[in-house]
C-alpha positions, 0 to 999 in steps of 0.5 A: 236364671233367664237368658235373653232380657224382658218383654214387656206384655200390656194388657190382653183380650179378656180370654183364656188365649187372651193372655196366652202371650205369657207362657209363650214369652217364658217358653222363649226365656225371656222374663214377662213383665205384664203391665195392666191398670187392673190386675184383678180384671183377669182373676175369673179368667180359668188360666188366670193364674198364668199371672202368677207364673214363675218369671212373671212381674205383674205391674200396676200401670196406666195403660190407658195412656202412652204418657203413663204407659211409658212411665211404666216402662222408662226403668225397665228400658233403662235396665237395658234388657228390655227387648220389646213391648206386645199387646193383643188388646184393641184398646192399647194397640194405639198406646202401646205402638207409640210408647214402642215407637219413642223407645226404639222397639220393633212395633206397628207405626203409630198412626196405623195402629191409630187409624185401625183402632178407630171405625170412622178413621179407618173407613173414611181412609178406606174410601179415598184410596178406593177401598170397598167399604160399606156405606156409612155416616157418623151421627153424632145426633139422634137427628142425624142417625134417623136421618143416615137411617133414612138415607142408607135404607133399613136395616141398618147396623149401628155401633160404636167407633172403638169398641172391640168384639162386636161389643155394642154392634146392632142391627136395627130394623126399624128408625125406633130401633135405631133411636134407642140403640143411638141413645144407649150408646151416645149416652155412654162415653167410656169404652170398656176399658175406661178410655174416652169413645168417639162421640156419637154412633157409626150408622152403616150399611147392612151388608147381605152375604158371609163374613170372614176374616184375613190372617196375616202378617206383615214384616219389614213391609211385606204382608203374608197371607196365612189364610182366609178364616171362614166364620159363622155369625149368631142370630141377629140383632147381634153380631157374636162369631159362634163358629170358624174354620181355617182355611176357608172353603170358599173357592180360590178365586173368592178367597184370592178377592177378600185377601186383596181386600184385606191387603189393600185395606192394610196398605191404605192405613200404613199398617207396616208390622206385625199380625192383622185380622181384617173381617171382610163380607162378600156381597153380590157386589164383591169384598166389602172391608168391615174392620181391620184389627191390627193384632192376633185374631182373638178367639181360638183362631189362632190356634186353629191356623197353628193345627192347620198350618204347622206354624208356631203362629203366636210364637213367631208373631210374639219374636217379631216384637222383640225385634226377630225375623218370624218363620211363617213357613208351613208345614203341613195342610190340614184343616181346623174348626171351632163352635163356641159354647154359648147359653141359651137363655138369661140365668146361673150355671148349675152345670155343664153337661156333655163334656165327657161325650165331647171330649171322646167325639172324633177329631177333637183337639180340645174342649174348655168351658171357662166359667164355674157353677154359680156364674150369670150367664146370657144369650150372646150379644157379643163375643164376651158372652161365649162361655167356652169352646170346642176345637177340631182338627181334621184332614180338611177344614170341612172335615174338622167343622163336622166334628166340632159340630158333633161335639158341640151338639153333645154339650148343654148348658143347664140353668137354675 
């Protein structure tokens, strides 16, 4: 018997944390409806079977639409232990806000999550309220993206508009690179998740200087600063996070300036509820706001805040949503770091090596590989191609980013 009605779970980052909003709803006990266009789309996931949990309802819906959507959700609303409705997936943050919206639930206001969503609407926003953006262009032809090319100077970064980690971001070096890297994205005109893209490619500003990220959340309009997370990027031309750690070691006075970015940035798209990680760089010129992604940080950083902070960060955010007041106090101040596992080369997993040694490593909280022999593996081109993590606590961030590296290094990837 459960004791406190239903919350209804649509879709999730495809991650092992992804999907983690489950579990954390069982332990609240409350019943999990998970509502997805695709249920095998998360068998491969190694905690796939969270799915399959006691409590849990898996129900075939479209998501991809908030006319669909809520057809999905009228009966269990009218059952009337329907308490709220949460997503950590980019592409149904829009839907899921406004179907939350039409039912009365607690949710973030359906034009902010519609303008996070989408890099061209959020920029143009950015702009008018002052807030520092790269510069950008929309080129809906090839003419027009070797044109804002020429015009924003090389390189540059092409991508497109609603798309979700750093899948299909590039940095081009050449008006050849540019041309390619425009045809192969204007010739596709689905996301990842089967919805309509915005024509054309966001053709931008290569910003030179580190990247991190904001975590907060916001709460009957008042946004909380968790922390700032600092994050390592791989090599060029792609733009995968291999790295974190939380909080920052940046000196305060750089970390108070990116959170005022980030803050700003939420205030001018309306973003009024619940969690953000908004990715700010520092420039020689100060904070330049890249995007803001209107949910949890995927990844592990997450669980890094929880190490470092003593809150039950997923927690809380997920009793937002049912209508509950978050208790984002810490208790503690520590520090927590990640290196994400990634391949070295194009080929198929025969093993992984080092897990053991890893494991035994000072400071090391955890250590997951998430695919199985057998499995295609590639470089990283986007935060979809790590296979795997290593997470470290420690007494400082810094402290805690050494032993995830020292871990790392015991790992390796052999392929056949």
């Amino acid at each position: 018997m459960f004791r406190d009605g239903l919350v209804a779970i649509v879709e999730a980052q495809h991650s092992p944390p992804g999907i983690l909003a489950i579990p954390t709803g069982r332990e609240l006990g409350h019943r999990v409806a998970f509502l997805t266009n695709c249920p095998e789309r998360y068998a491969d996931l190694p905690n796939g079977d969270l799915l399959d949990g006691d409590g849990v309802e898996v129900i075939t819906a479209d998501t991809n639409s908030p006319a669909g959507l809520l057809s999905a959700v009228e009966p269990l609303h009218r059952g009337g232990d329907l308490l709220g409705m949460y997503t950590n997936c980019d592409y149904n943050l829009p839907i899921v806000a406004t179907v939350a919206s039409q039912l009365g639930l607690p949710g973030l206001a359906p034009g902010a999550a519609a303008l996070a969503r989408n890099k061209l609407l959020a920029r143009r926003t950015w702009a008018a309220a002052g807030v520092p953006v790269p510069r950008f262009v929309h080129a809906r032809t090839l003419a027009q993206a070797l044109d804002a090319a020429r015009e924003i100077g090389l390189p540059c970064v092409v991508k497109p508009m609603t798309e979700s980690a750093s899948n299909g971001v590039r940095l081009c070096g050449s008006l050849d690179e540019v041309a390619t890297h425009f045809g192969t994205i204007a010739a596709e005109p689905l996301d990842a998740r089967g919805q309509l893209r915005t024509p054309g490619a966001l053709v931008e500003e290569y910003l030179l200087g580190y990247e991190v990220s904001v975590e907060t959340v916001t709460w009957k309009g008042v946004t909380t600063v968790l922390g700032v997370t600092d994050q390592v990027l791989g090599a060029h031309p792609h733009f995968t996070e291999i790295a974190d750690m939380f909080p920052s070691i940046l000196p305060e006075p750089a970390t108070l300036a990116l959170a005022r970015a980030a803050t700003d940035a939420l205030a001018a798209i309306g973003h009024d509820f619940g969690p953000a990680h908004t990715e700010v760089t520092m420039t020689a010129e100060g904070p330049r706001v890249i995007e803001v992604n209107s949910r949890l940080a995927g990844g592990q950083i997450p669980a890094n805040v929880e190490a470092a902070l003593g809150v039950a960060y997923r927690r809380e955010v997920l009793r937002m949503h049912l209508g509950e007041e978050p208790d984002l106090r810490p208790t503690r101040r520590a520090g927590a770091a990640t290196r994400h596992l990634t391949s070295p080369r194009t080929g198929v997993l025969a093993a992984v090596g080092g897990l053991d040694l890893a494991r035994r490593a000072p400071g090391i909280a955890d250590v997951a590989v998430y695919l199985a022999a057998g499995a295609q593996v590639r470089p990283a081109m986007s935060n979809h191609d790590r296979y795997g993590h290593v997470r470290a606590v420690g007494r400082t961030s810094a402290e805690a980013a050494r032993c995830a590296e020292a871990a790392a290094n015991q790992i390796s990837f052999v392929l056949s």
